[in-house]
N, C-alpha and C positions, 0 to 999 in steps of 0.2 A: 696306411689310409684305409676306413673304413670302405665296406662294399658300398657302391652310388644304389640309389634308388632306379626305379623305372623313369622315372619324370626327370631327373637328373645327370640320366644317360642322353637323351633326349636331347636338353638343353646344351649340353656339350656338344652333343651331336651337331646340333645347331649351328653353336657358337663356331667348332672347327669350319663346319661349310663356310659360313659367310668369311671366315679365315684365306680357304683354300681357292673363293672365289675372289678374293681381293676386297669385299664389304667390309668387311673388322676396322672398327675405328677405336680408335683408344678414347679416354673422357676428352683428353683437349683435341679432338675431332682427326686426329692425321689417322693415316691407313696404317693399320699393324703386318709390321713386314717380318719379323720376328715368329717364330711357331712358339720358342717357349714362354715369351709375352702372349699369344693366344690362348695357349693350355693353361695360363695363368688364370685370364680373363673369360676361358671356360666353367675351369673350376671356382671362380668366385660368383659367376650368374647363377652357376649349378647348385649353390651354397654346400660344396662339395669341397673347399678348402681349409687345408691343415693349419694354417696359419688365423683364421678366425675362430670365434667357439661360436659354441651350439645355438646362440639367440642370433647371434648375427649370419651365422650361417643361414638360418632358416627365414629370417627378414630377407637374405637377398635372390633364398629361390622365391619366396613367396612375391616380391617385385619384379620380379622374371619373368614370372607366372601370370602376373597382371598383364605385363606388356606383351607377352604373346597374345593373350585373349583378347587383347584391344587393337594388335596388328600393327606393331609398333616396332617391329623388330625390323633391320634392314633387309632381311631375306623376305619377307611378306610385304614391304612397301616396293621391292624390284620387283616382284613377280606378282605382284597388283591382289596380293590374297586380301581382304582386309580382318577376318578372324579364324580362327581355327575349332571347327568345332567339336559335340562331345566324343571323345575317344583320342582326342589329336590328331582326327581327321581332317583335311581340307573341308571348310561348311561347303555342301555343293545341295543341301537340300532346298524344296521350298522356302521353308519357315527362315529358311538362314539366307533366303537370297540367290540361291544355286538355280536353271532353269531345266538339270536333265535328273531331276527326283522324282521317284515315281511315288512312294510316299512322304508326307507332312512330317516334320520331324516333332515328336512328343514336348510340348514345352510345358514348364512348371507354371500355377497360378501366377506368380509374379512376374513371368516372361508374356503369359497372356493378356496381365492388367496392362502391363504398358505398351505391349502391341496396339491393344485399342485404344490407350489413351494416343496414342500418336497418328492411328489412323483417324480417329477423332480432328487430333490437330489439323490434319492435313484435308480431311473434306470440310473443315470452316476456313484452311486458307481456300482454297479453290473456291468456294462461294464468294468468298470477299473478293476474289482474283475478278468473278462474270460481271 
C-alpha cells in the first residue's frame, strides 16, 4: 500500500478513536465491534484503500473532508465541537465562535461577504422581533 497522506493519517486517526471509544457505526447504523471492520472503514473514509482506485478513492476522502468541516462526524457531535478550523485545529477563535482568542482569525472575501450578509439577516430579524 501506498505511503497515506498527512490528512489521511488524520482521518484514520479519527476513524480508529471513535472505534476505540465505541462511536464507530457501520452504514446500517450498529456499533463496529470488530477492529478489522474499523481499519477497514478507516481506510476507505481515508480514501486510503487498496481495493478502490484512484477516482473513488479520492471522492471518499474528499467527502470526509466535507463532514469534518461541517462537524458531522460522531467524535465532534459527542464532544459538542461543531467545526474544525484552519490547520485541523479545534475553531476556538473569534471569528469561528471560540471566546478565549485573543486575535480575530484572517477570513477570506467570501467568509466576510457572508458574515455580513447574516449579520445583516439577523439585525432585520430583531427589528421585526421589537
Amino acid at each position: 500500500m501506498a505511503r497515506e497522506s498527512m490528512s489521511q493519517r488524520k482521518t484514520t486517526g479519527r476513524v480508529m478513536h471513535e472505534f476505540a471509544h465505541g462511536e464507530l457505526k457501520s452504514g446500517r447504523g450498529g456499533k463496529v465491534k470488530s477492529r478489522r471492520q474499523a481499519i477497514a472503514i478507516a481506510l476507505k473514509e481515508a480514501g486510503a484503500s487498496r481495493y478502490a482506485g484512484r477516482g473513488k478513492n479520492k471522492r471518499n476522502l474528499a467527502r470526509t473532508k466535507r463532514k469534518e468541516a461541517e462537524g458531522r462526524t460522531y467524535q465532534q457531535e459527542r464532544e459538542g465541537k461543531s467545526r474544525v478550523g484552519a490547520r485541523g485545529r479545534r475553531a476556538s477563535s473569534r471569528a469561528m465562535g471560540g471566546k478565549n482568542a485573543k486575535t480575530a482569525t484572517y477570513r477570506t472575501p467570501r467568509q466576510r461577504r457572508a458574515a455580513s450578509q447574516t449579520a445583516r439577516k439577523l439585525a432585520t430579524r430583531r427589528r421585526r422581533a421589537k
